[in-house]
Structure formats: structure tokens, C-alpha cells
C-alpha positions as CSV (number, residue, x, y, z in Angstrom):
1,X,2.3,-41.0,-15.8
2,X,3.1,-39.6,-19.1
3,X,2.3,-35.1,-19.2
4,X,2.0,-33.7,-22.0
5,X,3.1,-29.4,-22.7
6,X,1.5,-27.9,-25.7
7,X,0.2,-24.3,-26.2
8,X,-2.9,-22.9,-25.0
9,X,-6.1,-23.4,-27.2
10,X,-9.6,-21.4,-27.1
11,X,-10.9,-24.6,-25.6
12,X,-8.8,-24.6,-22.6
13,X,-10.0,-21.5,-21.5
14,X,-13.1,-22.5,-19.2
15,X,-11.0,-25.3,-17.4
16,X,-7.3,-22.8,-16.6
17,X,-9.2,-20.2,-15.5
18,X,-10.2,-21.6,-12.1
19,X,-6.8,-23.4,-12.1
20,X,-5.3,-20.0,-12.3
21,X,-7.4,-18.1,-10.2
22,X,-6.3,-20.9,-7.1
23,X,-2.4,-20.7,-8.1
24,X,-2.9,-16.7,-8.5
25,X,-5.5,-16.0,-5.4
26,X,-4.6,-12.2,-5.6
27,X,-4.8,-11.4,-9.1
28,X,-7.8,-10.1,-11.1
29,X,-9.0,-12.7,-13.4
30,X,-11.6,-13.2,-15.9
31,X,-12.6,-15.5,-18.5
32,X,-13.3,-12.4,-20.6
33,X,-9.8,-11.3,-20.3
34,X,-8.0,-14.3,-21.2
35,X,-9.3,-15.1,-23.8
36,X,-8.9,-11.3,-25.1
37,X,-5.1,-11.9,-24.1
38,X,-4.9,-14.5,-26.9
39,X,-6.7,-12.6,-29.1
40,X,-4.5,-9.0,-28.7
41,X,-0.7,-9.9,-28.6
42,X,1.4,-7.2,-26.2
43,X,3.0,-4.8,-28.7
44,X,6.4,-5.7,-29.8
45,X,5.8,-8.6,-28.6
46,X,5.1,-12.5,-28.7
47,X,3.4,-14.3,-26.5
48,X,3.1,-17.9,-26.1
49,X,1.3,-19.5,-23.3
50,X,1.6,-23.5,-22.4
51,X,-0.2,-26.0,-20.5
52,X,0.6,-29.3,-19.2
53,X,-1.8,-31.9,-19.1
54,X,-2.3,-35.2,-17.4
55,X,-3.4,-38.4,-19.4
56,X,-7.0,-37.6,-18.8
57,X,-6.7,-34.1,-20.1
58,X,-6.9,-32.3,-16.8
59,X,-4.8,-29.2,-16.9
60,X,-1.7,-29.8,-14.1
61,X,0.5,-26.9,-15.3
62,X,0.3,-23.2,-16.6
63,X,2.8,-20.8,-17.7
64,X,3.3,-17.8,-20.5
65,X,6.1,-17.3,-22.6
66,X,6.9,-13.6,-23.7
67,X,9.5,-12.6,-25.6
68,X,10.0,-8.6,-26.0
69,X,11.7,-7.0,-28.7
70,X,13.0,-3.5,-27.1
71,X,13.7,-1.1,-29.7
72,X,17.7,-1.0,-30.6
73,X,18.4,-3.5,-27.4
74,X,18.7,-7.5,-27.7
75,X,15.0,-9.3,-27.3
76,X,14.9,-11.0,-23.7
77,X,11.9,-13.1,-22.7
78,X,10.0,-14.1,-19.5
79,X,8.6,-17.0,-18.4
80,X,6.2,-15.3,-15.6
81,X,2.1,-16.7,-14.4
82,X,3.8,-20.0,-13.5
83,X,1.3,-22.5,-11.5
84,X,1.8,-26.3,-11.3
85,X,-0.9,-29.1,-9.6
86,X,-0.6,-29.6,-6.0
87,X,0.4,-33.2,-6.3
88,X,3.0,-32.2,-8.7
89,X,5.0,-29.8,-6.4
90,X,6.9,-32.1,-4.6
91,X,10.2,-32.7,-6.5
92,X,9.7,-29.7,-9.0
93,X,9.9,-32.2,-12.1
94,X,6.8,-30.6,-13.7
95,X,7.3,-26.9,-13.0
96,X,11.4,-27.9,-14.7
97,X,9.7,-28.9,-18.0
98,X,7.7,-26.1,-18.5
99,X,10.1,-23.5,-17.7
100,X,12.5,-25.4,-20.2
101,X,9.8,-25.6,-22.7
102,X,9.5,-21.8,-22.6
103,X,13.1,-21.1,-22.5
104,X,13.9,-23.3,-26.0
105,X,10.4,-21.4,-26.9
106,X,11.8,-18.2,-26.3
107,X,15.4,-18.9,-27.5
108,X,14.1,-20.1,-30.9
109,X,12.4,-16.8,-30.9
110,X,15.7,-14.9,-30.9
111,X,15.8,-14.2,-27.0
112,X,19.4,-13.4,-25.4
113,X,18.4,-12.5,-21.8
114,X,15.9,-15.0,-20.0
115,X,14.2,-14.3,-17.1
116,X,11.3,-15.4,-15.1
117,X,9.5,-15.0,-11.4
118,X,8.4,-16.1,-8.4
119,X,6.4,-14.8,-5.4
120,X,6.3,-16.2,-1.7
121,X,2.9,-18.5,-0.4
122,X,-0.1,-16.9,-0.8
123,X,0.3,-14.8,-3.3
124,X,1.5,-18.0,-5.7
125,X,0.6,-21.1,-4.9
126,X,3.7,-23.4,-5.5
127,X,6.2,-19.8,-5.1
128,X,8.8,-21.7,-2.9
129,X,9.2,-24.5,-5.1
130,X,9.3,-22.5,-8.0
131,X,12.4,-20.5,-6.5
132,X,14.4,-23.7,-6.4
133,X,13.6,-24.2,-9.8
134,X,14.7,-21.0,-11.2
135,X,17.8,-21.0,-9.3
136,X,18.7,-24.9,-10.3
137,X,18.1,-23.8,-13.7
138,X,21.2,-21.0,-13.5
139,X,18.7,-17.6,-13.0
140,X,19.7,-15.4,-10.4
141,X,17.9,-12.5,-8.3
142,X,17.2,-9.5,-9.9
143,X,14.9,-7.5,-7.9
144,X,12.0,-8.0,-5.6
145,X,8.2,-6.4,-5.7
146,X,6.3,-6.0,-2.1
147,X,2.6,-7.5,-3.3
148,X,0.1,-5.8,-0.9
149,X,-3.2,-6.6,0.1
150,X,-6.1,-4.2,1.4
151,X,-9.8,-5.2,3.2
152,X,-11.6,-2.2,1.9
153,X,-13.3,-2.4,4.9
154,X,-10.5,-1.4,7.3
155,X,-10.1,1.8,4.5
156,X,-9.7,4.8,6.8
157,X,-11.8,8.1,6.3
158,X,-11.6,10.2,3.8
159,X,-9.0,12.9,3.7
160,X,-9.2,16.3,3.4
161,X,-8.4,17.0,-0.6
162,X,-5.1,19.2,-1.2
163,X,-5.4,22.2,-2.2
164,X,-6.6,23.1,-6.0
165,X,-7.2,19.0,-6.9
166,X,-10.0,18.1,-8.5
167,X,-10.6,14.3,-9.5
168,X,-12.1,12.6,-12.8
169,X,-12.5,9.6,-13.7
170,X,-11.1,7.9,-16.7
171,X,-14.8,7.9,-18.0
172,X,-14.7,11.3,-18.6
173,X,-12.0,11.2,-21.2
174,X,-13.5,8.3,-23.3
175,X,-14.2,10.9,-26.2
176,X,-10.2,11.9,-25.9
177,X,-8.2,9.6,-24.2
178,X,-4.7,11.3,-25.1
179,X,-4.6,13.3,-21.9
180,X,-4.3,9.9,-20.0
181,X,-2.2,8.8,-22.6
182,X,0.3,11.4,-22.3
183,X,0.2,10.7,-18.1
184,X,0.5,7.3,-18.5
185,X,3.0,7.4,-20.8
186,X,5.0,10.3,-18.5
187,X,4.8,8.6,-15.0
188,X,6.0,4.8,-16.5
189,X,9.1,6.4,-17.3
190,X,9.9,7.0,-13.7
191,X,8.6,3.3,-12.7
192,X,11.6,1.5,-11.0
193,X,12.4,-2.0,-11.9
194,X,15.6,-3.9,-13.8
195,X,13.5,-5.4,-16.5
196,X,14.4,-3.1,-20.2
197,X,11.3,-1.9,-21.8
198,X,10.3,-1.8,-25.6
199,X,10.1,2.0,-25.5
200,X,6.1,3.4,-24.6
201,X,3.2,2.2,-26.9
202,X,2.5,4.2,-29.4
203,X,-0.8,5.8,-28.8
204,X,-3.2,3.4,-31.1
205,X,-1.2,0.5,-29.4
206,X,-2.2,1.6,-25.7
207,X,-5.8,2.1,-27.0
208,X,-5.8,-1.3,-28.5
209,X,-4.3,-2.3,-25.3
210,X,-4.9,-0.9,-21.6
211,X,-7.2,1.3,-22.4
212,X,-10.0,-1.3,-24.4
213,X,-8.6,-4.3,-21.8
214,X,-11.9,-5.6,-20.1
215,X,-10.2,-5.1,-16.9
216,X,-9.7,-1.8,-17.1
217,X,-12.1,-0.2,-14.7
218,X,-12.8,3.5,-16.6
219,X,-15.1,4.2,-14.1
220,X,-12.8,3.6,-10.7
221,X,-9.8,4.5,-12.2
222,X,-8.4,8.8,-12.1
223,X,-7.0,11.7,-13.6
224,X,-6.3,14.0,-10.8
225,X,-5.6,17.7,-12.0
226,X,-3.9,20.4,-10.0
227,X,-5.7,24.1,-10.7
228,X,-7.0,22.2,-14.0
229,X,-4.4,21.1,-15.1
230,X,-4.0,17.0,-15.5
231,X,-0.6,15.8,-13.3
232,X,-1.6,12.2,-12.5
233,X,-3.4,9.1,-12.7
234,X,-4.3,5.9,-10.4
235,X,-5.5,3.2,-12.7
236,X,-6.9,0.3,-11.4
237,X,-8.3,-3.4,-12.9
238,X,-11.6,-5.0,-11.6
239,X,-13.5,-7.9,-12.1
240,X,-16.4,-5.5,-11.5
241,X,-17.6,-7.3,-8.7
242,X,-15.5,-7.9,-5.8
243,X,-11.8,-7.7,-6.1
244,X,-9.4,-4.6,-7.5
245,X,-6.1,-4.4,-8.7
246,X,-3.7,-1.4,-9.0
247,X,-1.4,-0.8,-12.0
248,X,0.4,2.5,-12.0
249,X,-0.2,5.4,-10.1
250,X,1.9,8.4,-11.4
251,X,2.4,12.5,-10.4
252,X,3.9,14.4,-12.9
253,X,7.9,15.6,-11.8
254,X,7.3,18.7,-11.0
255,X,3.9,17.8,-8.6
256,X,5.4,15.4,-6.8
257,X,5.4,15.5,-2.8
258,X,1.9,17.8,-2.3
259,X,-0.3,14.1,-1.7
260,X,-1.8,14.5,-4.5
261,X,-1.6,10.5,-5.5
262,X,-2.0,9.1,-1.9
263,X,-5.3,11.7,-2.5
264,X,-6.7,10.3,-5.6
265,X,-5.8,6.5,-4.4
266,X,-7.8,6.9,-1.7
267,X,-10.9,8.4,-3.0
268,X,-10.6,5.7,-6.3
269,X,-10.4,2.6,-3.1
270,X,-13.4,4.9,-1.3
271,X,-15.4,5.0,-4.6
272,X,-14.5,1.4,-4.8
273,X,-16.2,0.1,-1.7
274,X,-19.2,2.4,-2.6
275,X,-19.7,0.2,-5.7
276,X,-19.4,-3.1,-3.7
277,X,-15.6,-3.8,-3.9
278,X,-14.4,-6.0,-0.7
279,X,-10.6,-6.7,-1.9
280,X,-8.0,-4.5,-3.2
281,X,-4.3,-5.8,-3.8
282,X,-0.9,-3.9,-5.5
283,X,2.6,-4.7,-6.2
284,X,5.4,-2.2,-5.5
285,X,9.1,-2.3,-6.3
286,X,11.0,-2.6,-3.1
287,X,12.8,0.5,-4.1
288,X,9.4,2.7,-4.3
289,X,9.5,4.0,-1.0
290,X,7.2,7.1,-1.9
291,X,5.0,4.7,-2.5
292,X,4.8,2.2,-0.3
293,X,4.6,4.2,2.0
294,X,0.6,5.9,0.4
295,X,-0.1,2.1,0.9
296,X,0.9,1.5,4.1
297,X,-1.1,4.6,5.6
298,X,-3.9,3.3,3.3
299,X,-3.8,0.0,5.2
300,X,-2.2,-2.4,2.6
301,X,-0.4,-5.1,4.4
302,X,2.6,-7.3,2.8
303,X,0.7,-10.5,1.3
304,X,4.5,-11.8,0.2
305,X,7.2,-10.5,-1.7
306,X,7.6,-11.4,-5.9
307,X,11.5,-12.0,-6.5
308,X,12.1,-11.5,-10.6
309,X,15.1,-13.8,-11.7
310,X,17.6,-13.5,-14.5
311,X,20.3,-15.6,-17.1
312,X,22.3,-14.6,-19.9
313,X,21.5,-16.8,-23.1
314,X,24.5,-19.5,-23.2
């Protein structure tokens, strides 16, 4: 049975998402937001995403392509949102193709360090297999990312609030964002994790970006400010019904141990169940003990960990 691997189309859109949304069961996912993905490359970036298809046209096979160009380093690209047909697990042929197809993909595009992932059943459908694949295709580990899932019904009671915090939400800034900005940009500097950056966005580039994505929940997501002053955010994605995703969570440097994030994170997932939420999930570096640890008294529990693999070019 002959499979075809081409790049994603417009068209496509209605059929992957509930292909993805089965291989990806934790992740927030909307039509809306892939096909703004297509639309609004990643910032010194290119993105190329590919699906396989079987003879009838059914999609069997997902992944994206990125290649990054970090400012004065050597381009590296990932191969990452992998997800391959049941019946086409077994012997790993399928999920080898595309991640070659990326790789020349990416190569051709100047790459020098390769790199893609894979997370342990059920928070990828597939994970296992995809493991032997990377590793049979040269990559080595790199680092590992704890993916954590919460029943916002099981959320405890709400703290007491340290003292001097006061918490707004992202809302409030919509007139002038560059207060989260400036947060944002602070706290991801201190984010732990092997994989280079491109340098921060510039500012216009994060509006066109995070802060305009239609997952980005203005509403549940927080500035907290210490005696008025703004020292952190917990920014979170929704499908704005049901299920929640955290992205960073950040205290400035010099506000750092006084629970002011494990504060705001709670009232955000409180807030959250208010409005109807049920499921919240996260990812953590395995070296983000400060962190893990607000989950864990939050309740999170270990869905599976996310390993992130590496290769040199030649």
C-alpha cells in the first residue's frame, strides 16, 4: 500500500485535527489555532508541517518541521507533534519516513543540529515506538519534561494570598501589553532546557504571536504584583470550554521563594473551574524542582515523561 508525505494544505485541516487531538489527548487543540499556525510562521523561523496519506486520502501520519535560526549560533531544527495511524505502529516504517522527510526538509534548509521528541503512552499515542525510531535514526537523549495532569475537581481550597499580592488578569493590560511583555520576556530567560533559543521576540513579534494566538486565555491567564509592582505571570491556553494548558509561569529574581507563583497558579486553576474548566495539564523540565513541586501540592500527577533527542548534522 503505496503512502504518500507531502505538506500540510488548508484543506487538510478539518480531517488532522481529530487525528491529532487522539495522538495528542493532553494538548489544547483547535481548528481555529491550526490553521492560524499556518498562517503566522514562529519568528526566525520556518515551519513546515507534513502528512502522510493512504491511497484513499485518509490522513495516517502527522509531524512538523521547524527549523530555527538563533541569532549568531548555527540553525538546528525539530521534528516534534509526531503521530502515526494505529495500524501503522507496528514496525515503525511509517513514523521512519516522515522523520527522514523532515530531516532532508530541514537540512536543505541550512539546519546543522537535528533534534526531535517523544513522550511516554498517554500523553502521545505511538511515544514508545517513536523512541526506537529516534534512537535507530542516530538521536540521542537530551533531556526529559515531567507532563502533568490535574482534575480541577480534586483542586484544593484556596490559600491564604501572601502578603502585598494583588492579581490581574492579562485582560487588564490589553490597552498596554508591554508590562507582560517585559515579564514574559524576563522569566523565559531563566526557563531550563538544552534546546538554544533565537534570542526573545521582539515586542511586535510576541504580539503577533502569544499574545493574539487564539489560545491564549487573556482572561484566565495573570500578572501578579507585589505592593504594585508587576513580578510575575502564569499564562495559560484554553480551548475555552473544557481543558487548560500552562505555558510559563515566572517570578521576577529578586521575588522568588515568598509563593507568590504557586499563589497566582492556584487562583488562575480556581478561576478556571469557576468558568467551567474540568482538565488542566503542564509540562516541567525535570530539573525545575521549584516548580514541580507548586504542582504537586496543586495536585498535578505525572501523565508520562517527554524525552527531547538530539544529532549532529553528518
Amino acid at each position: 500500500m503505496t503512502i504518500k508525505i507531502r505538506p500540510l494544505e488548508t484543506a487538510d485541516v478539518p480531517a488532522v485535527l481529530p487525528f491529532l487531538r487522539t495522538h495528542h489527548p493532553y494538548r489544547v487543540l483547535t481548528e481555529e489555532a491550526v490553521r492560524w499556525r499556518m498562517e503566522h510562521p514562529t519568528p526566525h523561523s520556518t515551519d513546515l508541517p507534513l502528512v502522510a496519506t493512504d491511497p484513499d486520502g485518509a490522513i495516517v501520519g502527522f509531524t512538523r518541521s521547524l527549523l530555527t535560526l538563533p541569532e549568531g549560533r548555527e540553525p538546528h531544527g525539530l521534528t516534534f507533534f509526531t503521530a502515526i495511524a494505529e495500524r501503522y505502529r507496528k514496525d515503525g516504517d511509517l513514523a521512519a519516513r516522515l522523520l527522514t522527510a523532515s530531516e532532508e526538509s530541514l537540512v536543505g534548509r541550512g539546519a546543522r543540529t537535528l533534534r526531535t521528541e517523544a513522550a511516554e503512552e498517554p500523553v502521545q499515542m505511538g511515544g514508545p515506538m517513536l523512541h526506537e525510531v529516534a534512537l535507530a535514526h542516530g538521536y540521542t537523549e537530551e533531556e526529559t519534561h515531567h507532563i502533568l495532569g490535574l482534575d480541577l475537581s480534586l483542586l484544593p481550597p484556596a490559600p491564604e494570598p501572601p502578603p502585598g499580592v494583588e492579581l490581574r488578569p492579562f485582560r487588564d493590560y490589553a490597552d498596554d501589553p508591554r508590562p507582560v511583555y517585559d515579564l514574559d520576556r524576563l522569566a523565559s530567560a531563566d526557563e531550563p532546557g538544552a534546546v538554544p533559543s533565537a534570542g526573545f521576540m521582539t515586542f511586535e513579534d510576541w504580539m503577533n504571536g502569544p499574545w493574539n494566538h487564539p489560545l491564549s486565555d487573556l482572561d484566565l491567564s495573570l500578572v501578579f504584583l507585589h505592593e504594585g509592582t508587576p513580578v510575575g505571570i502564569t499564562c495559560y491556553a484554553s480551548d475555552r470550554e473544557t481543558r487548560m494548558e500552562s505555558s510559563i509561569t515566572g517570578t521576577l529574581r529578586e521575588y522568588r521563594g515568598r509563593g507568590l507563583a504557586g499563589y497566582a497558579k492556584h487562583t488562575a486553576l480556581l478561576r478556571a473551574r469557576e468558568r467551567g474548566f474540568t482538565h488542566a495539564a503542564t509540562g516541567n523540565h525535570e530539573d525545575n524542582a521549584p516548580m514541580l513541586a507548586i504542582n504537586d501540592r496543586l495536585g498535578y500527577s505525572l501523565l508520562g515523561k517527554e524525552i527531547g533527542y538530539v544529532k549532529p548534522v553528518g
